[in-house]
Backbone bond lengths (Angstrom), bond angles and torsions (degrees), N, CA, C in turn:
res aa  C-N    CA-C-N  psi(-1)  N-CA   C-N-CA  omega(-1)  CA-C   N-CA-C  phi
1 X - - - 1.461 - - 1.526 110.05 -
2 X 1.413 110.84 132.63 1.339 98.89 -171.77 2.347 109.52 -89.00
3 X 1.515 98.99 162.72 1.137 103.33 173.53 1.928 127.29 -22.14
4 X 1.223 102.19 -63.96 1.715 124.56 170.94 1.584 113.42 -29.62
5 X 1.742 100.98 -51.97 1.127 115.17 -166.88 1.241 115.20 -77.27
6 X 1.900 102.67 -46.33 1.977 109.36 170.80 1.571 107.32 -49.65
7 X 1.255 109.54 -23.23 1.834 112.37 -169.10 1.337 101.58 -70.13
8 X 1.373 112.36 -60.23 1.648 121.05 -162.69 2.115 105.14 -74.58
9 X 0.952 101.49 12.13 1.814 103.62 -171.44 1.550 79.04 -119.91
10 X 1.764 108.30 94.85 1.254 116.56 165.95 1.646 109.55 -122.37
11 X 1.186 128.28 25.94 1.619 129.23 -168.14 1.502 105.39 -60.26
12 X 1.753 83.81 -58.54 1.934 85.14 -159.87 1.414 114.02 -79.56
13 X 1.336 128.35 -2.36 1.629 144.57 176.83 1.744 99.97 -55.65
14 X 1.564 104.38 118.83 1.574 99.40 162.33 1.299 128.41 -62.85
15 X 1.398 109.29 -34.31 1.245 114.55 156.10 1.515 150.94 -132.42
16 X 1.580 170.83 -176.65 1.045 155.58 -138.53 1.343 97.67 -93.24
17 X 1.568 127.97 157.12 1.476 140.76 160.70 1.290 103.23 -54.48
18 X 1.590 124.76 154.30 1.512 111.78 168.03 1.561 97.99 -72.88
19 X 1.412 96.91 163.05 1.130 108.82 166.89 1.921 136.35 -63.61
20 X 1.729 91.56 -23.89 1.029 112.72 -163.54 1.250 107.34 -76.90
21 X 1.730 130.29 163.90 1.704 119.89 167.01 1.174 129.58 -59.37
22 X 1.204 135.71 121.32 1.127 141.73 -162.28 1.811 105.11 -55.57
23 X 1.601 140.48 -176.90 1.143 145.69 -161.08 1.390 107.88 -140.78
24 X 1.135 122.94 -61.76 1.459 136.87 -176.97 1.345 127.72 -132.74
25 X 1.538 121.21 153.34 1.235 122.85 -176.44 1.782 108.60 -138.33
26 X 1.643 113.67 125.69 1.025 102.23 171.14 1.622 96.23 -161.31
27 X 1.806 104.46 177.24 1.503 111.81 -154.37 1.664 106.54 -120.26
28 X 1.154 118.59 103.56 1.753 121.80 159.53 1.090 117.82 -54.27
29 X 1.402 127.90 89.67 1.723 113.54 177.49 1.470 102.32 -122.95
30 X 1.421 91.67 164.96 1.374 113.01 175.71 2.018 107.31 61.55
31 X 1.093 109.49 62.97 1.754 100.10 -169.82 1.795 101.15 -119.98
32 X 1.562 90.25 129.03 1.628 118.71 167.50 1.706 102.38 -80.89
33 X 1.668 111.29 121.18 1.522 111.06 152.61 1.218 106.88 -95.18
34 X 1.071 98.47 140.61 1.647 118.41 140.44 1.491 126.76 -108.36
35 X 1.280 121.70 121.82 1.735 115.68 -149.96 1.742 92.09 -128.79
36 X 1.443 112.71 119.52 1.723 125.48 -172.79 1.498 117.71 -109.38
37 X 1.204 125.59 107.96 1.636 112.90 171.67 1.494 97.21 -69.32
38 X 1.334 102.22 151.34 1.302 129.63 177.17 1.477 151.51 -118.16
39 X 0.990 170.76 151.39 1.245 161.38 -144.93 1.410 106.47 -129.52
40 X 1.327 118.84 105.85 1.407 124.22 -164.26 1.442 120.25 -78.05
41 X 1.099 108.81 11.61 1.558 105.48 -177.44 1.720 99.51 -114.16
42 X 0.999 111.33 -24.37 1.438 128.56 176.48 2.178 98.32 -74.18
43 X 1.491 110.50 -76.51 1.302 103.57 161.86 1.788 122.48 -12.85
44 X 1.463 100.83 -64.28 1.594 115.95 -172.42 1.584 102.54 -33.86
45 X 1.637 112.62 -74.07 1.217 130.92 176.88 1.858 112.51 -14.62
46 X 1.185 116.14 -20.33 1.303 112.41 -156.32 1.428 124.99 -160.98
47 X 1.222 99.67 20.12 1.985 137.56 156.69 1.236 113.68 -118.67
48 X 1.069 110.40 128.52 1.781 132.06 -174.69 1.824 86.61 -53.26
49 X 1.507 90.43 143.92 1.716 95.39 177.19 1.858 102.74 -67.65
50 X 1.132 100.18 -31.78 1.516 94.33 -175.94 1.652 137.22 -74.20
51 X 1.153 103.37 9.62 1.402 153.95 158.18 1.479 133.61 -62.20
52 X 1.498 120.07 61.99 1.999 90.04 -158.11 1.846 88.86 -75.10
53 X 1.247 96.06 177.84 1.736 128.17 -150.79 1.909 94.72 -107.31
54 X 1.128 129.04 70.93 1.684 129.94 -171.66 1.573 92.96 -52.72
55 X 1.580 95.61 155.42 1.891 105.84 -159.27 1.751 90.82 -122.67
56 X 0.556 104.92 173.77 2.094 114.68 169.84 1.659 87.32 -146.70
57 X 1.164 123.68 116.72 1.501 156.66 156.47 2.154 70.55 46.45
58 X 1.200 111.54 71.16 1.612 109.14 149.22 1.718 106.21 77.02
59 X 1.160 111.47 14.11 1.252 116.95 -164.62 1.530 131.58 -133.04
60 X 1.527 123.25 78.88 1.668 106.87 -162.56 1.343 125.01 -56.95
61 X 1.264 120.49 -179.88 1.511 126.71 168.91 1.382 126.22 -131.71
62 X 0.620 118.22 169.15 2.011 118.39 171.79 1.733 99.89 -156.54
63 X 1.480 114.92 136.82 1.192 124.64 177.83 1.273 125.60 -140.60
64 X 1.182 108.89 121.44 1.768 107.08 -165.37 1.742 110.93 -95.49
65 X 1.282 121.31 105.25 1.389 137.12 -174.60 1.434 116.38 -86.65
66 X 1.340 88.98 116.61 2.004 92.63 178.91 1.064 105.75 -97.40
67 X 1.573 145.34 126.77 1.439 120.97 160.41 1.724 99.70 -156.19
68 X 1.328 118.59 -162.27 1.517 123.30 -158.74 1.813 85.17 -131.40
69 X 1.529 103.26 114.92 1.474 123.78 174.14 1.587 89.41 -79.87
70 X 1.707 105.68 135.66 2.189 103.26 -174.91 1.662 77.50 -155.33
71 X 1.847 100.60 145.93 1.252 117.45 -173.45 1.556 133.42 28.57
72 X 1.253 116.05 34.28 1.209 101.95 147.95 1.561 129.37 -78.30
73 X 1.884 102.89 151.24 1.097 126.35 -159.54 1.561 104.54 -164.97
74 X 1.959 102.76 159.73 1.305 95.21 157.97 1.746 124.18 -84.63
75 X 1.221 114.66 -168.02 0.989 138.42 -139.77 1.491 109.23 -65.05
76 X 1.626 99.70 -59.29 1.504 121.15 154.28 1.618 135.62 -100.22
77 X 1.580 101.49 28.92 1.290 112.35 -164.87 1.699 102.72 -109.18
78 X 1.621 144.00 126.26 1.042 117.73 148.96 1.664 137.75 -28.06
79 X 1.277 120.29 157.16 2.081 105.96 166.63 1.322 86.14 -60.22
80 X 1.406 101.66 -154.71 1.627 146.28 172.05 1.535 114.16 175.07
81 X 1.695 101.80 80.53 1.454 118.61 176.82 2.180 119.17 -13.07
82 X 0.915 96.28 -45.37 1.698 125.38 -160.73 1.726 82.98 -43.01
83 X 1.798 101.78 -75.92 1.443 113.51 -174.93 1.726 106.52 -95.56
84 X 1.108 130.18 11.98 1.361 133.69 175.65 1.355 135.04 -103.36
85 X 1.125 98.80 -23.43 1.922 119.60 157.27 1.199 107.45 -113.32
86 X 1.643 109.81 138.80 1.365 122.99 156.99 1.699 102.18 -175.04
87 X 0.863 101.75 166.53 1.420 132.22 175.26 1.601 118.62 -53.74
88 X 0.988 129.39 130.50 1.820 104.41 -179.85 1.655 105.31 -145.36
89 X 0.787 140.78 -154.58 1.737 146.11 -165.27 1.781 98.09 165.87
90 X 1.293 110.01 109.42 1.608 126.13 144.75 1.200 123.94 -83.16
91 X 1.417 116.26 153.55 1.235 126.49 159.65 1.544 110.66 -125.51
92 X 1.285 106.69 119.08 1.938 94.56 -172.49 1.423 108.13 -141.11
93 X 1.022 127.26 149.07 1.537 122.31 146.80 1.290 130.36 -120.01
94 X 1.482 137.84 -166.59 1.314 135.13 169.79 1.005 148.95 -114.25
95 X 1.519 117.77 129.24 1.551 136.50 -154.65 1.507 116.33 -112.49
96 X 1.664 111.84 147.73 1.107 97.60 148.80 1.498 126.65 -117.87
97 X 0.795 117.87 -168.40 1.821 125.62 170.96 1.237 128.16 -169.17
98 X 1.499 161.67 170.06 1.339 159.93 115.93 2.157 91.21 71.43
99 X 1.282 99.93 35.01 1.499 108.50 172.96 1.916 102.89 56.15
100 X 0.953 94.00 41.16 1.283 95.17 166.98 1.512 132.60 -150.44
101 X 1.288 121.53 130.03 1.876 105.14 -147.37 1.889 97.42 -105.69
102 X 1.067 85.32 141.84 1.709 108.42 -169.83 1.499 118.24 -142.89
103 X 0.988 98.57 170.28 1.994 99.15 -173.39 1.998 89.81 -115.94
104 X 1.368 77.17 150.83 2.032 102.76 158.64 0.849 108.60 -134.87
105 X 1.945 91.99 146.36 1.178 86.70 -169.99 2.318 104.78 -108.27
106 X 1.379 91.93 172.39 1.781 94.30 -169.63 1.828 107.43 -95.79
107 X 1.804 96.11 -33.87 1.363 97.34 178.54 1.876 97.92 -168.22
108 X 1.298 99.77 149.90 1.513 109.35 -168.55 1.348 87.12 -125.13
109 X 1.528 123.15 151.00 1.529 124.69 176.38 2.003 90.15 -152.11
110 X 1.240 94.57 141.81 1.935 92.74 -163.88 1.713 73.47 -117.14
111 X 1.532 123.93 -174.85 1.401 157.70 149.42 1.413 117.31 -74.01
112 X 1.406 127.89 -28.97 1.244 119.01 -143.06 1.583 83.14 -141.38
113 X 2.003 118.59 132.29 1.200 126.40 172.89 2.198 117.44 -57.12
114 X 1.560 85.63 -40.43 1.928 103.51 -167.74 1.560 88.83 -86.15
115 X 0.964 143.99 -38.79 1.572 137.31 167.17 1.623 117.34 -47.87
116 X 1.021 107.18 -51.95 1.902 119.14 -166.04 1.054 93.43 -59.91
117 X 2.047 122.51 -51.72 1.222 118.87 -160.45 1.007 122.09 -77.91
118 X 1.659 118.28 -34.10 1.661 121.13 168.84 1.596 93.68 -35.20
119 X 1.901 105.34 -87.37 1.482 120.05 -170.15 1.371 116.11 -24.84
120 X 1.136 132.95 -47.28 1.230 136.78 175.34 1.926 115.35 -64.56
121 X 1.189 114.89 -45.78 1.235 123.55 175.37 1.233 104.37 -63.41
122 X 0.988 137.94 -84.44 1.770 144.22 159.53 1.717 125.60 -12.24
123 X 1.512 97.92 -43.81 1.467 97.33 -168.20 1.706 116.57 -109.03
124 X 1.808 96.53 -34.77 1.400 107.94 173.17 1.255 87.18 85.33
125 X 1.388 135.84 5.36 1.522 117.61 166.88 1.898 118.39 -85.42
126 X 1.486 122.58 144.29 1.463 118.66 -162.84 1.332 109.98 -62.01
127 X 1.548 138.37 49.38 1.347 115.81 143.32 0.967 118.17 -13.07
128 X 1.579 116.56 155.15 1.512 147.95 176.63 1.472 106.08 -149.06
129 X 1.492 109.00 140.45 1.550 100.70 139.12 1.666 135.02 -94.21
130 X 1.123 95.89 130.02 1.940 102.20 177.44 1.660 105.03 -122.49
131 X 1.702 97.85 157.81 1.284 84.24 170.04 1.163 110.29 -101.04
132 X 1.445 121.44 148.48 1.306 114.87 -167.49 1.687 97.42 -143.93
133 X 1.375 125.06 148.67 1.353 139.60 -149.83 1.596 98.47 -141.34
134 X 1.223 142.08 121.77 0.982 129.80 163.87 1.676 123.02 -140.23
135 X 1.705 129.49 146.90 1.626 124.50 -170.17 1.480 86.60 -130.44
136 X 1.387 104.84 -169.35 1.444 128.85 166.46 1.354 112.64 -26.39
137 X 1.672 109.32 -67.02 0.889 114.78 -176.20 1.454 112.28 -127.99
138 X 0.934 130.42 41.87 1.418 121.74 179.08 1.820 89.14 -133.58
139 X 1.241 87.59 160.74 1.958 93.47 166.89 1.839 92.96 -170.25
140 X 1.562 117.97 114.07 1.453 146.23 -168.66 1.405 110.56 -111.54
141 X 1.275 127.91 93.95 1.401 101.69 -177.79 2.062 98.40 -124.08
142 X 1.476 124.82 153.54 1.424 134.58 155.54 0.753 142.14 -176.31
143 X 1.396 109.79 152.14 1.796 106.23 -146.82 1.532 95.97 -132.48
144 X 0.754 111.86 141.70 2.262 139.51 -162.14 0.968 98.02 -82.90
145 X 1.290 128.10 -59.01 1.610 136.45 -165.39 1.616 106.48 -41.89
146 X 1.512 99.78 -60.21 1.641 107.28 174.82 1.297 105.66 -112.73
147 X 0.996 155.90 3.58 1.067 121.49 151.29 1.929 117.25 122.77
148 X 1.919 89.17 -12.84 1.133 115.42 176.48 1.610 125.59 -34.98
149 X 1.281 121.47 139.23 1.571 121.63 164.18 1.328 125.32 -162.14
150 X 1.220 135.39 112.85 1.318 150.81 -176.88 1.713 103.26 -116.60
151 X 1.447 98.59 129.69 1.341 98.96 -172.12 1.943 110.32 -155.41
152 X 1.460 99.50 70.86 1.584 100.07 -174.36 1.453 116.28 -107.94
153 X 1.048 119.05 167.36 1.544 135.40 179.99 1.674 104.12 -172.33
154 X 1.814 83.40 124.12 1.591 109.04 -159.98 1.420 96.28 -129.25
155 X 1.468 95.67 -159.43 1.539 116.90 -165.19 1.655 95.10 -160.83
156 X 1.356 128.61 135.03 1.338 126.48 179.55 1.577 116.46 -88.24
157 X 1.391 147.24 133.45 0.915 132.44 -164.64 1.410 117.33 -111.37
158 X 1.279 129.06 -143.44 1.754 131.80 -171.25 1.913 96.01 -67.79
159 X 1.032 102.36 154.32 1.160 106.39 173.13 1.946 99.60 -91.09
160 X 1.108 108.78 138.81 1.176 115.71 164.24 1.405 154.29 -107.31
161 X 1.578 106.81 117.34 1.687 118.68 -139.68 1.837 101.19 -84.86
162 X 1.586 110.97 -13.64 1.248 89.71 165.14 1.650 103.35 -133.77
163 X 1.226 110.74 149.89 1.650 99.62 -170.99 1.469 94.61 -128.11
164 X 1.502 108.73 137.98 1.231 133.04 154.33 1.517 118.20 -12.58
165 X 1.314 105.77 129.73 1.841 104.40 157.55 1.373 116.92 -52.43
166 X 1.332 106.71 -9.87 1.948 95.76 -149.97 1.557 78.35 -116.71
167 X 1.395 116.84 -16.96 1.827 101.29 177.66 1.454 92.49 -88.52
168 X 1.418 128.39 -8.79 1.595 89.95 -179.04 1.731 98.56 -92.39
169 X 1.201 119.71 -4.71 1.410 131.09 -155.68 1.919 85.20 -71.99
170 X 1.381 97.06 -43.32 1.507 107.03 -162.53 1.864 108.14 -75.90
171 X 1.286 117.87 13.51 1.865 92.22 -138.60 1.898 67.71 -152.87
172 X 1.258 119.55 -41.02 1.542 107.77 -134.37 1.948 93.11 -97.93
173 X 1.321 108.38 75.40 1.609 88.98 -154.27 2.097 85.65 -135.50
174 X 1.628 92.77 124.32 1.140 99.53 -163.81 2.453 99.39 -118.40
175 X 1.040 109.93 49.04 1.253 110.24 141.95 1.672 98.75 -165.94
176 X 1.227 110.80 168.89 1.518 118.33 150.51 1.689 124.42 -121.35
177 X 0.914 87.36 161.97 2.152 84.74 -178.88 1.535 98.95 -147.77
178 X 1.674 92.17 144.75 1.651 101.07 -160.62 1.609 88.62 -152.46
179 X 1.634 94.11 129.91 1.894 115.49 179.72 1.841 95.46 -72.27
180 X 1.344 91.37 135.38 1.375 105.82 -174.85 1.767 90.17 -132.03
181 X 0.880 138.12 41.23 1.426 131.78 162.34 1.412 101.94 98.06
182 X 1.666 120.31 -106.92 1.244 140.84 164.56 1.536 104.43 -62.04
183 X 0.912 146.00 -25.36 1.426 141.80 -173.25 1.489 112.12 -118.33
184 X 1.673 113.66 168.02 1.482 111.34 165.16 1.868 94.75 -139.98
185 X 1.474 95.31 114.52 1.531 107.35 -177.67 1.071 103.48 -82.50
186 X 1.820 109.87 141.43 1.238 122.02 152.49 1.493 127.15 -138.61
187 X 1.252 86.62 155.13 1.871 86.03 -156.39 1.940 78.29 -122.66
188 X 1.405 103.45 161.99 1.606 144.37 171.82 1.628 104.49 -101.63
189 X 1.703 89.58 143.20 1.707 101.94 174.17 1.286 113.09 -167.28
190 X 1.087 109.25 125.38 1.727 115.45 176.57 1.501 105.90 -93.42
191 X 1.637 121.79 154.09 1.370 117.54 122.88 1.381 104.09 -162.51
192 X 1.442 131.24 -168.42 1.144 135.87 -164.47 2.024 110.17 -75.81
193 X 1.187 130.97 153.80 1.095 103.38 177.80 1.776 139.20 -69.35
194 X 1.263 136.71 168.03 1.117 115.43 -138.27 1.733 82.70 -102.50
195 X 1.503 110.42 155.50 1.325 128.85 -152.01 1.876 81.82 -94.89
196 X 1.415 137.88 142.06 1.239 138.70 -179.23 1.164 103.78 -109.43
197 X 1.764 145.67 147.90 0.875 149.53 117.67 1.594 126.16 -103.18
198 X 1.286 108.76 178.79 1.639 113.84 -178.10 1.606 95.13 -101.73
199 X 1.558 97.50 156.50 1.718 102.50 -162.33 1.576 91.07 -130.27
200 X 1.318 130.26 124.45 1.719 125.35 148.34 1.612 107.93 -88.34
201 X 1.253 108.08 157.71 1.671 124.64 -162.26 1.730 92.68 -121.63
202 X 1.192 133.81 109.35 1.503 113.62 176.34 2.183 98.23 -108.52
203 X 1.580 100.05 12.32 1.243 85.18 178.79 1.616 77.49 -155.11
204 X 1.471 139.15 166.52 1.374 145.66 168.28 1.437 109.94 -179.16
205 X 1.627 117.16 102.67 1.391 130.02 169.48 1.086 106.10 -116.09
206 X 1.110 115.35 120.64 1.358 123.13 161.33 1.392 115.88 -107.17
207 X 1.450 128.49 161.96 1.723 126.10 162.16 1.600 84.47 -176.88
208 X 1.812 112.92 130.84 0.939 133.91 149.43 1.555 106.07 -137.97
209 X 1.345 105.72 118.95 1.440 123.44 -159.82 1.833 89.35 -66.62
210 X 1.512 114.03 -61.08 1.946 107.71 -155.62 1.389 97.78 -66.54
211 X 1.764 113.59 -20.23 1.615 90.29 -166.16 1.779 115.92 -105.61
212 X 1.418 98.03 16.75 1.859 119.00 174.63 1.179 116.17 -11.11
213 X 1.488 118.97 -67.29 1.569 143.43 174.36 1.876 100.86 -43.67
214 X 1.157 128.72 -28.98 1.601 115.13 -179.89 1.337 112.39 -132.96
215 X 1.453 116.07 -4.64 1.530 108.77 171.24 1.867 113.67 -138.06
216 X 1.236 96.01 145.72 1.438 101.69 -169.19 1.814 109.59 176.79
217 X 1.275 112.38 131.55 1.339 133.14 -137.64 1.322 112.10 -47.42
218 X 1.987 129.90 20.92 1.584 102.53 156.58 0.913 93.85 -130.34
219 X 1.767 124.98 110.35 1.557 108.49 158.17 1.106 111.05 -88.65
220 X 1.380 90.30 176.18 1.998 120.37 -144.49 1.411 95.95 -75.37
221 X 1.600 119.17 -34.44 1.729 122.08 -176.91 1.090 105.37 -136.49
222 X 1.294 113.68 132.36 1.995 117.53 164.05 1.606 91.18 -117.56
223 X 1.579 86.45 153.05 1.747 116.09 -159.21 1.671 81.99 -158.52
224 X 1.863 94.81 143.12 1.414 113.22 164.29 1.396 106.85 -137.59
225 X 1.633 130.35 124.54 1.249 117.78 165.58 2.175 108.75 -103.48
226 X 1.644 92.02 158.65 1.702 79.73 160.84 1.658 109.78 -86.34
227 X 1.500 111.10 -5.73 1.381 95.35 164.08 2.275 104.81 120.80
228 X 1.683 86.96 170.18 1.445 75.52 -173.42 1.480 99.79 -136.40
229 X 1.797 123.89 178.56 1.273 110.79 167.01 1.264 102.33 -109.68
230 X 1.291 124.16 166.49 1.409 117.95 -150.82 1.716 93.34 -137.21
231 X 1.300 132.38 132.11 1.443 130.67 162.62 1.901 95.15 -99.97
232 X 1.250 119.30 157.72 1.200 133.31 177.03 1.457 102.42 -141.81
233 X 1.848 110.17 153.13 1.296 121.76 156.54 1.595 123.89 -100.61
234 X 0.926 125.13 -177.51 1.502 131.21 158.58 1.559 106.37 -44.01
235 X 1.393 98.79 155.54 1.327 137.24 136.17 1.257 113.88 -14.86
236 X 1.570 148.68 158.55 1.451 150.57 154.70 1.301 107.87 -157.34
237 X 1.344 122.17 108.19 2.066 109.29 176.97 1.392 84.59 -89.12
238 X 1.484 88.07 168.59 1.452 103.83 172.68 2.036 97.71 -152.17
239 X 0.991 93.37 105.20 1.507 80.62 -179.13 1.702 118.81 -52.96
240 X 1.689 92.27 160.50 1.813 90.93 -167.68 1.455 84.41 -93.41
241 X 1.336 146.92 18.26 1.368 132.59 162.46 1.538 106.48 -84.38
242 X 1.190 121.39 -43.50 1.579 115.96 163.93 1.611 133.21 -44.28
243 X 1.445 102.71 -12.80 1.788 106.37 -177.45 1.000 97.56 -109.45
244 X 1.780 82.49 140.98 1.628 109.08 -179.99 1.825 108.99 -78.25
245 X 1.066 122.47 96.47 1.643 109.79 179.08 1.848 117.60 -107.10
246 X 1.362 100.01 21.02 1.665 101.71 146.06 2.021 98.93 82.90
C-alpha cells in the first residue's frame, strides 16, 4: 500500500493525523509480543511523574517487542539498508498525556552500532547496542553492559480474524513520549492497524536484570504481527515545567 493511502485510512485512529508534513517513514516487521501485567506502584518508580500510567480495566502493562526495524528514512530521502535495517527490541508501557494515549518506552536495544547512534541522535530515544542474531524463527539478542538476554524460538500461529479489545488496547497506540531531562518529547505516528497472529514459544528466556520487578519468563499474552508501515512526525518538547502533575 502506498504512503497516500496509509495517510487517508484514518477510521481506527483515536485521533486526527497532524496536520503538519509528516518527517519519516519506516517499517516494523516481523514483531514478537510479549505482553506483562504489572504492579503499579513498582511501574510508578520508573515513569516520569508527568506521565499518567494508562490502566486496561485498573491494570498496567509493560511489553517487550522484538521485531526487524526495515527502511527507515526521511521524508524525501531514499533508505540505505547498511544503517536502515536492523533488528531492534523495546521495552514500553502505557501512558497518557495531553488526552492522548501513547506508549514509553523503558529501554530500546537496536542490532547495529551506526544505526542506534543515528536513532538516538535524531530522536533522543534510549538506543542501545545489543547483539542481536535473528532466523525464521529464532530471534537471540545480549547485551554485557546490563546484563541483558532474550532468547526465543517460536512458530507463528493462525492469523487472527477477530482481535481482542485488550490486543488493540496493546498494539493500537498512535504517539510516544520520551523524558529528555528538562523536557518530555513527543512525537506522532500513523499506520494501518497491526495485522494479529497467534505465536507458540518452543524455547523463551528472558532476563532483564533493572526491570526484574515486572518482567520474568511467562507473560500473561503472546502476540505475533507480520508487521506494519509506519509514517512519523517530528519531534515536540514540551517542557516538564508546563505539566500539571497534581
Amino acid at each position: 500500500m502506498k504512503i497516500k493511502e496509509i495517510l487517508n485510512t484514518t477510521d481506527h485512529r483515536p485521533w486526527q493525523t497532524p496536520r503538519s508534513v509528516w518527517k519519516f517513514y519506516q517499517e516494523w516487521n516481523n514483531a514478537i509480543f510479549l505482553h506483562y501485567q504489572v504492579d503499579l506502584d513498582q511501574l510508578k518508580k520508573i515513569v516520569p511523574k508527568e506521565l499518567e500510567i494508562d490502566l486496561y480495566e485498573g491494570t498496567p502493562w509493560v511489553s517487550v517487542v522484538a521485531f526487524t526495524m526495515e527502511k527507515i528514512r526521511p521524508k524525501n530521502l531514499p533508505s540505505f539498508s547498511p544503517i536502515s535495517n536492523f533488528n531492534e527490541i523495546n521495552i514500553r508501557t502505557y501512558v497518557k498525556s495531553n488526552n492522548k494515549t501513547g506508549v514509553y518506552f523503558l529501554s530500546i536495544e537496536g542490532g547495529k552500532s551506526l544505526s542506534c547512534k543515528i536513532a538516538r541522535g535524531i530522536s533522543e530515544l534510549p538506543y542501545r547496542l545489543s547483539k542481536i542474531k535473528r532466523t525464521d524463527n529464532k530471534f537471540q539478542s545480549k547485551n554485557a553492559e546490563f546484563n541483558d538476554i532474550l532468547d526465543i524460538e517460536f512458530t507463528v500461529g493462525a492469523h487472527m480474524t477477530e482481535v481482542t479489545e485488550l490486543d488493540k488496547w496493546l498494539t493500537e497506540r498512535y504517539a510516544l513520549f520520551q523524558d529528555s531531562g528538562d523536557s518530555i518529547n513527543e512525537f506522532e505516528i500513523h499506520h494501518l492497524e497491526w495485522p494479529i497472529n497467534e505465536i507458540n514459544f518452543k524455547k523463551l528466556e528472558i532476563d532483564y536484570p533493572r526491570f526484574k520487578n515486572i518482567i520474568h519468563k511467562n507473560p500473561d499474552k503472546i502476540r505475533y504481527s507480520k508487521g506494519v508501515k509506519v509514517i512519523a512526525w517530528g519531534m515536540n518538547k514540551k517542557e516538564k515545567s508546563s505539566y500539571n502533575t497534581g
